[in-house]
C-alpha positions as CSV (number, residue, x, y, z in Angstrom):
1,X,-31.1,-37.7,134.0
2,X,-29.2,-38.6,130.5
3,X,-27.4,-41.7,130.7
4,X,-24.7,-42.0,128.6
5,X,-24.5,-44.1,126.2
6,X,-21.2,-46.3,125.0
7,X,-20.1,-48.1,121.9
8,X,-19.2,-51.4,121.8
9,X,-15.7,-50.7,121.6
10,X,-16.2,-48.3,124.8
11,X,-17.8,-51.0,126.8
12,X,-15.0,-53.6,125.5
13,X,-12.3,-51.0,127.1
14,X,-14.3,-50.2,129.8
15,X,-14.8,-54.0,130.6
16,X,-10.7,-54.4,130.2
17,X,-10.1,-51.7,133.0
18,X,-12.5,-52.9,135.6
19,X,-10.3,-56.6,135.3
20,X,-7.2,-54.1,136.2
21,X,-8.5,-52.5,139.5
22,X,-10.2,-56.0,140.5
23,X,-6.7,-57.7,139.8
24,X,-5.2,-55.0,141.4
25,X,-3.0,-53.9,138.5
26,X,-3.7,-50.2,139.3
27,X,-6.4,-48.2,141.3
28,X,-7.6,-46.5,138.1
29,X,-7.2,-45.9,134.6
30,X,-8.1,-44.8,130.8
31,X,-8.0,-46.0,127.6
32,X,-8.2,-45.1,123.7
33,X,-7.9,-47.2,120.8
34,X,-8.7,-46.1,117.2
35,X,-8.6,-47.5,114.2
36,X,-8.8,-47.1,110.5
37,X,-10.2,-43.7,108.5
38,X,-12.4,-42.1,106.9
39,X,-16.3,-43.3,107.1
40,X,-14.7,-46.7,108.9
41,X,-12.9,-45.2,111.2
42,X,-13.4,-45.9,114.7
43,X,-12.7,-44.9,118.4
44,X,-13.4,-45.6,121.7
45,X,-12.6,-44.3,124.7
46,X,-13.0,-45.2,128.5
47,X,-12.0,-44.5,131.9
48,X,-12.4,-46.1,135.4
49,X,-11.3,-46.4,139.5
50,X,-9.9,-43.6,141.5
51,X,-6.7,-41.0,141.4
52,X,-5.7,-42.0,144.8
53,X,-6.8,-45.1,147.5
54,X,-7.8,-43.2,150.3
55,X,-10.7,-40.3,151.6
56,X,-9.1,-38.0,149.2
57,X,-9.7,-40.4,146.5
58,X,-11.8,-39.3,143.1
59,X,-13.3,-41.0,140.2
60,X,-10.8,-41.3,137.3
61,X,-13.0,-40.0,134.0
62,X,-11.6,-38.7,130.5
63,X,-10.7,-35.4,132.6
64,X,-8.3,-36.7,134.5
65,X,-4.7,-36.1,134.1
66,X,-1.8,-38.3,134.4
67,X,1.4,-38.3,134.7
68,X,3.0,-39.3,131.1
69,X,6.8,-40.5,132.9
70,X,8.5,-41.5,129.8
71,X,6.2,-41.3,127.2
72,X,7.2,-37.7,127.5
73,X,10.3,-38.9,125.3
74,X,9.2,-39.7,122.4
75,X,6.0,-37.7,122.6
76,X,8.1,-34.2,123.2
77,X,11.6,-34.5,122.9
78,X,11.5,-36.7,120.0
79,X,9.3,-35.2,118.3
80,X,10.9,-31.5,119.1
81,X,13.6,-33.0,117.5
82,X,12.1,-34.6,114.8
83,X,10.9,-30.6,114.0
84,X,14.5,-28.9,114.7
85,X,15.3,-31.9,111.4
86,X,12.2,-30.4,109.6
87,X,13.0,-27.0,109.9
88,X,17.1,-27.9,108.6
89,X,18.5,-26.7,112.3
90,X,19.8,-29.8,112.8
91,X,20.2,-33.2,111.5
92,X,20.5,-36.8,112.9
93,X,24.3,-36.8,112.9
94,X,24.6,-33.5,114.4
95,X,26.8,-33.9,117.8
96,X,25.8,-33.5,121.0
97,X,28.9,-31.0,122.0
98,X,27.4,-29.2,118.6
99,X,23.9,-28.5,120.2
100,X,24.8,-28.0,123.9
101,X,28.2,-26.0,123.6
102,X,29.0,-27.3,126.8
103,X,32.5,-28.7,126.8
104,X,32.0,-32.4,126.5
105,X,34.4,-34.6,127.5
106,X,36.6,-37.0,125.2
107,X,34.3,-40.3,125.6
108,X,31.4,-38.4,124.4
109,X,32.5,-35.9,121.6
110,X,31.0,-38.8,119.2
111,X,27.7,-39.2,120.7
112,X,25.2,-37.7,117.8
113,X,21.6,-37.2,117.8
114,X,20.6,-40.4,116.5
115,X,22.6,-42.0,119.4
116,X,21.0,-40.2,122.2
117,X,17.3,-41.0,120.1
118,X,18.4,-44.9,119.4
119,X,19.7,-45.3,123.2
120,X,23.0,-46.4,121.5
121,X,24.9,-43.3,122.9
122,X,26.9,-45.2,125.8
123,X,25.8,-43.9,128.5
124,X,24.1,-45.2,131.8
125,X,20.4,-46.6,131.9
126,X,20.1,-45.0,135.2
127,X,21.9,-43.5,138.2
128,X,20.3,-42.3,142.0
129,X,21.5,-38.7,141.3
130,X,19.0,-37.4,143.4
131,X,20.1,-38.9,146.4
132,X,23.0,-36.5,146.2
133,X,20.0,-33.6,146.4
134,X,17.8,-32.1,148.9
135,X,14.0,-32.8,147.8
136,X,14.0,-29.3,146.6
137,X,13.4,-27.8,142.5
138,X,15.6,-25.5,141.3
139,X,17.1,-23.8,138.0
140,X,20.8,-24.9,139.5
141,X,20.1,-28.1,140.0
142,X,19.2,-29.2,136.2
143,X,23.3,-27.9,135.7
144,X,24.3,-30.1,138.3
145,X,22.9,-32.8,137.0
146,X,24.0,-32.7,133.5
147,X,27.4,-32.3,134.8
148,X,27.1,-35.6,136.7
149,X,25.8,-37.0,133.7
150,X,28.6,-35.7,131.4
151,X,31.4,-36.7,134.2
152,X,29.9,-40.3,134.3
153,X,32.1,-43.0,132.5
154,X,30.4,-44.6,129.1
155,X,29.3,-47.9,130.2
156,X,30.1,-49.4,126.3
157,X,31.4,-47.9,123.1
158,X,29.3,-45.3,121.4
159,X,26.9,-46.7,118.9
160,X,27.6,-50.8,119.7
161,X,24.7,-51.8,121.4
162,X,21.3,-50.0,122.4
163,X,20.8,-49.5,126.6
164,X,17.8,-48.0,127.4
165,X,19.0,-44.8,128.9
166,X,17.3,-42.0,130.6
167,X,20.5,-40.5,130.7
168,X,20.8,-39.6,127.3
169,X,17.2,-38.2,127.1
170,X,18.5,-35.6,129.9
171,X,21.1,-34.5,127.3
172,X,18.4,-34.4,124.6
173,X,16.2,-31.9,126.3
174,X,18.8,-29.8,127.0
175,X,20.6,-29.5,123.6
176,X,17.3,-28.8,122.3
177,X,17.0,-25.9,124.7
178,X,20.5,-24.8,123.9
179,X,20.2,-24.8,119.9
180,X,16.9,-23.0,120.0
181,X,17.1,-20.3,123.1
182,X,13.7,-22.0,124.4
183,X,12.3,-24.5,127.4
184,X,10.9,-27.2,126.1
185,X,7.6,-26.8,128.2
186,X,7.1,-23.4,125.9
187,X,8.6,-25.5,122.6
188,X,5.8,-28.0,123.0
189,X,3.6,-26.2,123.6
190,X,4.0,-23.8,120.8
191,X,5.2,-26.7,117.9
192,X,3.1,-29.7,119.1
193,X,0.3,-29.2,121.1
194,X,-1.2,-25.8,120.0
195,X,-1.6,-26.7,116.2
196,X,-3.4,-29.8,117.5
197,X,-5.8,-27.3,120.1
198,X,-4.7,-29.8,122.8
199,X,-2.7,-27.6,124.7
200,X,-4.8,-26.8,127.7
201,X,-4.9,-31.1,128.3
202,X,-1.4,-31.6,127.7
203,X,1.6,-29.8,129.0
204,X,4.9,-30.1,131.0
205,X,4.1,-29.2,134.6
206,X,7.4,-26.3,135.6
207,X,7.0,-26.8,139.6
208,X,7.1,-22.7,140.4
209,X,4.1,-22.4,138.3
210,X,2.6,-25.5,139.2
211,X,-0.7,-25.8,138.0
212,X,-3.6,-27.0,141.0
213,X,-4.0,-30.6,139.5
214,X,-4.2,-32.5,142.7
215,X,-7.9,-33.1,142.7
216,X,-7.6,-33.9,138.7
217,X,-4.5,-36.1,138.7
218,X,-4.0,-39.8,139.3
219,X,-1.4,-39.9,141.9
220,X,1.5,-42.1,141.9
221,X,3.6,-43.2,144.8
222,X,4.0,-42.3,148.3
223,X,7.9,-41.1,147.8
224,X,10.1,-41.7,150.8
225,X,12.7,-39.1,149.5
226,X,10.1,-36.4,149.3
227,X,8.0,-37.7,152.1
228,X,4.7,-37.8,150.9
229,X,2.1,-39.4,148.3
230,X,3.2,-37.2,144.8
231,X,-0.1,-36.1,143.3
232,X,-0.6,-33.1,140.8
233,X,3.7,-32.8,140.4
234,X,5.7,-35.2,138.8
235,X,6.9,-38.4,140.2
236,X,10.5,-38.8,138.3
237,X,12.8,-37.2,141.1
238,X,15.1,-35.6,138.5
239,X,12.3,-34.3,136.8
240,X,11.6,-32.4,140.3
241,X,14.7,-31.5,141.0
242,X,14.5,-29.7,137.2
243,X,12.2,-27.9,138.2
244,X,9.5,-30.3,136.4
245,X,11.0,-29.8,132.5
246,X,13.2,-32.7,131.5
247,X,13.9,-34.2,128.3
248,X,13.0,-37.7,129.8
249,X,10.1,-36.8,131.8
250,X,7.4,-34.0,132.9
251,X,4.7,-34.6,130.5
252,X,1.0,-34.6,132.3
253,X,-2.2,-35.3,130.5
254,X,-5.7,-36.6,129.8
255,X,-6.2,-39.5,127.6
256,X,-8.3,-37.5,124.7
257,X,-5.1,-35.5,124.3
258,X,-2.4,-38.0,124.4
259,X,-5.0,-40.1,121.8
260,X,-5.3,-37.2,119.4
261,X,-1.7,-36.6,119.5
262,X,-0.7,-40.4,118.6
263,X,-3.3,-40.8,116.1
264,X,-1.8,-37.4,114.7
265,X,1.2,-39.0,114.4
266,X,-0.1,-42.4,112.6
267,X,-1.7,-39.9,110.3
268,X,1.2,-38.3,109.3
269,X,3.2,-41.0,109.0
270,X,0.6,-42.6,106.5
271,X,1.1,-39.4,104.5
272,X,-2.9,-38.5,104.7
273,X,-2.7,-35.6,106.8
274,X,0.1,-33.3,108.7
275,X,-1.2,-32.1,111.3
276,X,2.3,-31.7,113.0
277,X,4.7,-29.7,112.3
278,X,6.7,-32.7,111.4
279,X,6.7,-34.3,107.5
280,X,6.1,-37.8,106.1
281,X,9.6,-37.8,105.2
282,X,11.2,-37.2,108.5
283,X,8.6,-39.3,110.3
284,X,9.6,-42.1,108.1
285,X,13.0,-42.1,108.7
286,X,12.9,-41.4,112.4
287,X,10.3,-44.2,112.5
288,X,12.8,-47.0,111.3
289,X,14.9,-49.3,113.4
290,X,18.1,-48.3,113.6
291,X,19.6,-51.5,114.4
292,X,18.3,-54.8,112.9
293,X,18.7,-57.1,116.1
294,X,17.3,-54.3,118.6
295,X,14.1,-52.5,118.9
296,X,14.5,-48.8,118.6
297,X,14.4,-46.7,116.2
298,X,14.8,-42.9,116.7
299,X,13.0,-42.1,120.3
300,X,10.0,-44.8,119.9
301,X,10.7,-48.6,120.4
302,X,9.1,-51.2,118.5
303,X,7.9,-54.6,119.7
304,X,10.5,-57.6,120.3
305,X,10.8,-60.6,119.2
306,X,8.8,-63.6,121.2
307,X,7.2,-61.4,124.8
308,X,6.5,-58.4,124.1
309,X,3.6,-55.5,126.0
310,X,2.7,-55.1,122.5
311,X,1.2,-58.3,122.6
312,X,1.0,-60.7,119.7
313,X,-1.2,-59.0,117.1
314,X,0.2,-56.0,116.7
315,X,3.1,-55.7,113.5
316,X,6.3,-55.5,113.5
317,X,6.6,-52.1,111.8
318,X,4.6,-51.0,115.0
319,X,5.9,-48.5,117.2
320,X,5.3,-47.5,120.9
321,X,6.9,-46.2,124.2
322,X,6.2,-47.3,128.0
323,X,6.3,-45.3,131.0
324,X,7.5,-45.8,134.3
325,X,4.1,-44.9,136.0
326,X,2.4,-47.4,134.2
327,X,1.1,-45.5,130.7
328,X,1.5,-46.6,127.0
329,X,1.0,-46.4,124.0
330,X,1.3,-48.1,120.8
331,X,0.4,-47.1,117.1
332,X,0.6,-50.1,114.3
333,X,0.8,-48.2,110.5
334,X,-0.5,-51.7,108.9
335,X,-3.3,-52.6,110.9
336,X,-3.5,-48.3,110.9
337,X,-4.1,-48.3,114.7
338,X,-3.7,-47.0,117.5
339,X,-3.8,-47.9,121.5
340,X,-3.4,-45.9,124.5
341,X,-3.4,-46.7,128.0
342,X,-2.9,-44.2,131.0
343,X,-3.0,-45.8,134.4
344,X,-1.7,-45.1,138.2
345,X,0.3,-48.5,138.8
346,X,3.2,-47.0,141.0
347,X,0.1,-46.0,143.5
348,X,1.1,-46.2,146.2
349,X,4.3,-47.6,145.5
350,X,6.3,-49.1,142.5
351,X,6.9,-52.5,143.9
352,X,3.2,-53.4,142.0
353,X,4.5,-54.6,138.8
354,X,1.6,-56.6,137.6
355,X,1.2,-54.1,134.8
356,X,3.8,-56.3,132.8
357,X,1.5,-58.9,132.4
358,X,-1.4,-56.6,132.0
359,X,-0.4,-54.9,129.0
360,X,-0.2,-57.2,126.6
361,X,-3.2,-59.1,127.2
362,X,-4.8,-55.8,126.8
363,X,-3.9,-55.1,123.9
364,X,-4.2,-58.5,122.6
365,X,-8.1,-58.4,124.2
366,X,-8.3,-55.1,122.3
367,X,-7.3,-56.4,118.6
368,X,-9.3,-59.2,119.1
369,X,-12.1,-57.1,119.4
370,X,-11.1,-55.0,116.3
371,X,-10.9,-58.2,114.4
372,X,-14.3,-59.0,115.1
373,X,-15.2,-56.1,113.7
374,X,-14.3,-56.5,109.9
């Protein structure tokens, strides 16, 4: 029998996830960091532990799918968006009443594109909808919703402060469905994923449809509201109730694909190759913060000042995105590299939160090791 061999940069990563499960960060993971171009380019790429805890537990390997929570908003949405700019449809300053023709009360008629991307928009973080919901999917409910949303005092004035919202993202996805006439699952899939021949390792998940993932997918928590350990559909509970296509949430995939699609990114945004449908020009102007004493800039953050899950070597002019299931990913255009980790933290419930400190000493053990290198 072969035995595989691994890089040094594999073992390092591979070495980095077996501290997680011991510490009991999460039961499993996968990682991908790569790193400069051409003939000195390199990558590296490692999985370990299990989907799930108990007898119906499998090995995590580069195969197995998670689920993306919010990574999906910069990864889709923003970067549907970023396209619709590309293609002249729309523009940053474009309205939200302008895209989603819904009628859109007084407090909101201001909120633009680059509001909803920035999290500047005024509206919530975060409410419990879903407690208001049977733990069923359906086309109605995603209608429901965005009325609540839109019915939903502004917590500050449009475009003051930035407040990580959700929210907001919900609005995105469906004034991106509105303007162009098309779910996002099948807009993704068409604009983003098929030019990069990723498409069959990174997808929305639409729950009628649902694809059998269970045995391939990292599970996430046991929900109380839905009564049982979520594996194989996604763990956001608006997400669910929308059928499992949201602007904020619904991504699933393996770590080769979510690390080709970054490093696609980093490569356009250098201005070496565009292999999205998505041009240096727009990706550098998205790619800037938007306000100088916050973090985001238009649907990726970037690292803060002092603390940060970026750690402490990666630039400024870095930018990234967490999720709520415990993935990341971060992609520096200085050092010209990039770091992905996918891992099941909320299994089997979110109240493990030792991912926060996890994070950045991973990356920091991870540039350290790239800094040996040179």
């Amino acid at each position: 029998m072969d035995i595989p061999s691994f890089s040094p940069l594999e073992q390092q990563l591979d070495f980095l996830l077996q501290q997680g499960i011991k510490k009991g960060v999460f039961p499993g993971g996968a990682a991908v960091v790569f790193s400069g171009q051409g003939r000195k380019r390199i990558q590296g790429i490692a999985a370990s532990g299990r989907t799930r805890q108990d007898e119906m537990g499998g090995r995590i390997d580069k195969n197995t799918f998670f689920d993306l929570a919010s990574l999906t908003k910069p990864l889709a949405t923003t970067l549907l968006i970023y396209n619709l700019v590309e293609q002249g449809i729309i523009d940053w300053n474009y309205k939200y009443k302008d895209i989603s023709k819904r009628k859109t009360p007084l407090d909101k008629e201001n909120i633009s594109v680059a509001h909803l991307l920035s999290h500047s928009s005024g509206l919530s973080a975060y409410r419990p909808y879903f407690e208001l919901f049977k733990p069923e999917s359906g086309e109605e409910n995603k209608e429901k919703i965005i009325s609540l949303i839109l019915k939903d005092p502004l917590e500050y004035d449009t475009g003051v402060e930035c407040r990580y919202s959700d929210l907001g993202f919900i609005l995105l996805g469906d004034g991106i469905e509105q303007v162009t006439g098309q779910s996002l699952d099948i807009l993704f899939t068409e604009w983003i994923t098929k030019p990069l021949e990723i498409s069959e390792e990174l997808f929305f998940l639409p729950l009628p449809e649902k694809k059998k993932l269970d045995i391939k997918c990292a599970a996430t928590e046991r929900c109380k509201w839905r009564n049982r350990i979520i594996q194989g559909e996604v763990h956001d509970e608006h997400c669910f109730l929308m059928d499992g296509v949201a602007g904020h949430a619904g991504l699933f995939g393996t770590i080769n694909a979510v690390g080709q699609l970054c490093s696609s990114i980093l490569e356009g945004w250098q201005g070496r190759k565009k292999l999205l449908p998505v041009g240096r020009n727009v990706l550098s102007e998205g790619l800037k913060k938007k306000y100088e004493d916050k973090t985001w800039c238009l649907g990726f953050d970037t690292p803060s000042t002092g603390y940060t899950s970026a750690g402490k070597f990666l630039s400024k002019k870095s930018i990234g995105h967490l999720g709520y299931s415990g993935t990341s990913f971060w992609i520096d255009p200085e050092r010209d590299t990039g770091l992905v980790l996918l891992t099941n933290r909320v299994h089997p419930n979110r109240e493990n939160t030792k991912i926060r400190q996890f994070r950045p000493w991973f990356h920091d053990r991870v540039m350290e090791f790239l800094f040996s290198l040179d």
